[in-house]
N, C-alpha and C positions, 0 to 999 in steps of 0.2 A: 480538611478545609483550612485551618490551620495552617499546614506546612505549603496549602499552594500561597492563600496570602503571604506566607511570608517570601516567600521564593517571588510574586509579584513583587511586592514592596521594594526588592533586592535589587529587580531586575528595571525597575520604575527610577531608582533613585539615581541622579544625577551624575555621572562621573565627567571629573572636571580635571583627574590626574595627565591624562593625555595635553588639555587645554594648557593648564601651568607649564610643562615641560614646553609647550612650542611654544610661549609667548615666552618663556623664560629664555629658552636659546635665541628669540630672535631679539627680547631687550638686552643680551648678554653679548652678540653682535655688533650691534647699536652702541653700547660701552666702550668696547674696543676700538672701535672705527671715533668716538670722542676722548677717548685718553690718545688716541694718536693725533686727533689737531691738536688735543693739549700740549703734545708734548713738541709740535711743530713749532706750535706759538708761542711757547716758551723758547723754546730752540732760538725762534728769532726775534726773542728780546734780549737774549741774550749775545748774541752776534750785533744786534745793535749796544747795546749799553758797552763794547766793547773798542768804539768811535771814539779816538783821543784827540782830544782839541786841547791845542799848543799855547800858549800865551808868553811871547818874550817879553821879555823886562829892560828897559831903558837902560842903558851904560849910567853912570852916576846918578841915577836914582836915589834918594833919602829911604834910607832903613823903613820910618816912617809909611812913607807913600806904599815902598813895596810890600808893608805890614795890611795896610788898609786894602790895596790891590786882593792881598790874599785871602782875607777877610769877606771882602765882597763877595771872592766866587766861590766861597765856601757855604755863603748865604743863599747864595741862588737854589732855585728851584728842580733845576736842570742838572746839577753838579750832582753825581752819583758817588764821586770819590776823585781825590785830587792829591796830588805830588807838587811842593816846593822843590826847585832843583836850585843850589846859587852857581855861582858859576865854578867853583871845584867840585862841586856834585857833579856838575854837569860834565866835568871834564874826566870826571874819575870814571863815569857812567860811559865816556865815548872811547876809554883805554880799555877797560872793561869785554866791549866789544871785537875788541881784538884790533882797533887799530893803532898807527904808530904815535909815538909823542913829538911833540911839535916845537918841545923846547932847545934841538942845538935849531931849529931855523928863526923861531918868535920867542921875544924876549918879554911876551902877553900872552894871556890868555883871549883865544877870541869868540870862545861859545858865550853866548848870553845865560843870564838865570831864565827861571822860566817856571812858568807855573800848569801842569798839563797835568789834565780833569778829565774823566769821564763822564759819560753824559748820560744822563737815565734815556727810556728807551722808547717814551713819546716826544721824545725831542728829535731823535735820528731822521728828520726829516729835512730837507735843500731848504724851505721859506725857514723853518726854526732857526738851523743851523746860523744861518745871514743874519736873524733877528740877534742871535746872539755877537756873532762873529763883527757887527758895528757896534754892537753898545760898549763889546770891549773896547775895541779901538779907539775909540775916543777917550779914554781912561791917557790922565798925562803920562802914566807909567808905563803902559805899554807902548812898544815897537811894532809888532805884529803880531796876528791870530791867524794861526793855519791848519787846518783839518783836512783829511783825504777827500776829496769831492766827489772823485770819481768810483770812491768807496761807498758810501751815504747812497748814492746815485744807484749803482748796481747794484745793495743788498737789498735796497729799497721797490728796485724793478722787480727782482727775483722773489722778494717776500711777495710782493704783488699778486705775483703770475700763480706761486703757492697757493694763495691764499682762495682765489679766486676759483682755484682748480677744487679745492678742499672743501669749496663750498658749495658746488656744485654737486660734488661726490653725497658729503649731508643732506641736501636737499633731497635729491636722488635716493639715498639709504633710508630717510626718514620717510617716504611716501612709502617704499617698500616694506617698511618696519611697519603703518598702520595699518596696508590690507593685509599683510600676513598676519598681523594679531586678527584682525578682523574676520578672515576666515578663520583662523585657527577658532576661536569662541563662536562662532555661528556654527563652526563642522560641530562642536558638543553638543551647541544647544537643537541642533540639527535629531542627533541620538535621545532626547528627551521632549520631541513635539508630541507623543502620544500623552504622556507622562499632564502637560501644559494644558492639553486638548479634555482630557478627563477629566480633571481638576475643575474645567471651565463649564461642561458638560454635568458635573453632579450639584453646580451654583456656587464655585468658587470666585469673590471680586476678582476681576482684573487686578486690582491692586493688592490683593490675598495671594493671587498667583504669582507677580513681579516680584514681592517686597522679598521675599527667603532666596530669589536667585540672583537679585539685584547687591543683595548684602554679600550671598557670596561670591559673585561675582567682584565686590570691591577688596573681598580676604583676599581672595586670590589672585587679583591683580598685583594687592602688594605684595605676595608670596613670593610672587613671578620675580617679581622687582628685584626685590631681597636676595633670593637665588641668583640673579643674574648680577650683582652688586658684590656678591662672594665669587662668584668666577671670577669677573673684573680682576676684584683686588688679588686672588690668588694666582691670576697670568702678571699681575703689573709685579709683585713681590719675588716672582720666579725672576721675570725679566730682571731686575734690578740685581738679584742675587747673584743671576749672570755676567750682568753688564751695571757696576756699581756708578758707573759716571754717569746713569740716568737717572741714580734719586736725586742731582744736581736739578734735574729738570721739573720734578714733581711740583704738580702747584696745588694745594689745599683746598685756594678758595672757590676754582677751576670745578677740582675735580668732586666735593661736596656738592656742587650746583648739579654737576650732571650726576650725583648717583641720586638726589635728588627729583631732578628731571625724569628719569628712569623708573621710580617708584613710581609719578603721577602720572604719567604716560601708559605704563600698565594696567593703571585704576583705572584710570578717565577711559580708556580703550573699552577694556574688558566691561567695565559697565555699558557702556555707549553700545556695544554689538549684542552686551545679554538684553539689556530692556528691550532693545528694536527686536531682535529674535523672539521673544516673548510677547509681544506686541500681535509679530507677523503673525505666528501660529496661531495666535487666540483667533486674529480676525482672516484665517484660513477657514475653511469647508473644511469636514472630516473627508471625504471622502480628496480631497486633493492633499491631503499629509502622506498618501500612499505613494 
C-alpha cells in the first residue's frame, strides 16, 4: 500500500522540466532576434554620428572671434567631437592626401581654417541639420557651413526602411514567442488535470489548488528566463571572440532592458497560462478531462 502511494504521488507530481526547456529555447530566440536590432541600431548611430559638418572661417578674422567661434561649438548640444584646422593644418592635411603643392603657382595659401565637428546621432536628421547649418552662418566668423546632404538623406531613408522592416519582424516574433510559451505551459499543465481534478474532488480551495502551481509556475518562468539569458550572452561572447569589431557595437543599457524584458515575459507568461489551466480543469467535468 505503501509503495502504490508512493509510486501515485510520483506519478501525480507536476513535471515542469519539458515546459522550462520550451519556453527557455523560445525566450532564448526572442534574445537573439533583440541583440540583433540592438546591434542594427547601434550600427546606425553610429553611421550617423559619423556626418562631418564643415565650418570655414573668415579670411582676417581676429584670434579672438575664431577662439569664441570654437568655443561655441564645442558647447553645443549636437557636437560629438570636433577638429580646429588653421589654415597650415589644413594645408599639411590637403598634401597629406596625396595631392600636389601649389606653391611654384600661388604665392598664398588658399584653403580656409575651419572647424569640422561631428554630430551626435539625434541630430543626423535634414530639419536639425538646417537648424544648425543657419545659426552657424550667421556667426560674423564664419564664411560657410557645408555637410553632405545627400548623405543625411540616404542613410536616413535606408535606416528608415530598416527600421520599419525590423519592426515588423518583433512584432511578428513576439506574438509567436507568446502562443508558443502559452502552449508550451498549457501542454504540462495539460499532463496534470487529473492531478488538479482530485485535489478539487477530495475539498481542495480553488485557491489551495492555484497557489503551489501559480508560485511555481513564477520559479520557473524566471528559470526559463535565466537559461535563456545565458545562451544569449554565450552566442553574443562567441560572436565577439570571432568578430572583435562587434563589441564596438555592444550597448549595456539596450541590452539589460531586454534580458530584463525576458525574465518578465517568461513569468508574466508562465503564470498567466498556469492559473488559466488550473482554472479550466477545476471548472471541467471529470468525465470530459478524458
Amino acid at each position: 500500500m505503501a509503495q502504490f502511494g508512493k509510486g501515485y504521488a510520483k506519478r501525480s507530481t507536476p513535471s515542469y522540466f519539458m515546459a522550462i526547456v520550451g519556453v527557455s529555447l523560445v525566450l532564448f530566440l526572442l534574445g537573439l532576434l533583440g541583440w540583433i536590432v540592438i546591434n542594427a541600431n547601434k550600427l546606425g548611430q553610429n553611421f550617423k554620428e559619423n556626418i562631418q559638418v564643415q565650418v570655414f572661417v573668415r579670411e582676417n578674422v581676429s584670434p579672438k572671434d575664431s577662439a569664441a567661434l570654437v568655443s561655441y561649438i564645442a558647447a553645443q548640444p549636437y557636437t560629438k567631437s570636433y577638429e580646429y584646422l588653421t589654415k597650415e593644418l589644413a594645408k599639411q592635411k590637403y598634401l597629406n592626401d596625396g595631392n600636389k603643392d601649389w606653391g611654384t603657382v600661388l604665392d598664398k595659401n588658399p584653403l580656409p581654417a575651419s572647424i569640422n565637428f561631428f554630430i551626435k546621432s539625434q541630430y543626423a536628421v535634414a530639419d536639425s541639420l538646417t537648424v544648425i547649418q543657419n545659426d552657424l552662418s550667421q556667426n560674423i566668423a564664419v564664411s560657410n557651413v557645408q555637410y553632405n546632404r545627400s548623405l543625411v538623406t540616404n542613410l536616413n531613408n535606408m535606416i528608415r526602411k530598416i527600421s520599419l522592416v525590423l519592426l515588423g519582424v518583433i512584432i511578428g516574433i513576439s506574438i509567436l514567442v507568446i502562443i508558443l510559451i502559452d502552449n508550451t505551459i498549457r501542454l504540462a499543465m495539460f499532463s496534470n488535470r487529473f492531478l488538479i481534478k482530485t485535489m478539487q474532488m477530495v475539498g481542495a480551495t480553488r485557491w489551495f489548488i492555484a497557489k503551489p502551481m501559480d508560485i511555481r509556475a513564477l520559479v520557473n518562468g524566471a528559470l526559463s528566463g535565466i537559461i535563456a539569458i545565458t545562451g544569449v550572452l554565450g552566442v553574443i561572447l562567441v560572436t565577439e571572440n570571432y568578430i572583435p569589431e562587434m563589441r564596438a557595437l555592444r550597448d549595456y543599457p539596450f541590452l539589460a532592458a531586454m534580458f530584463l524584458m525576458m525574465v518578465l515575459l517568461g513569468i508574466g507568461i508562465s503564470f498567466v497560462s498556469t492559473h488559466r489551466s488550473v482554472l479550466k480543469y477545476l471548472k471541467m467535468k471529470l468525465d470530459d478531462l478524458y
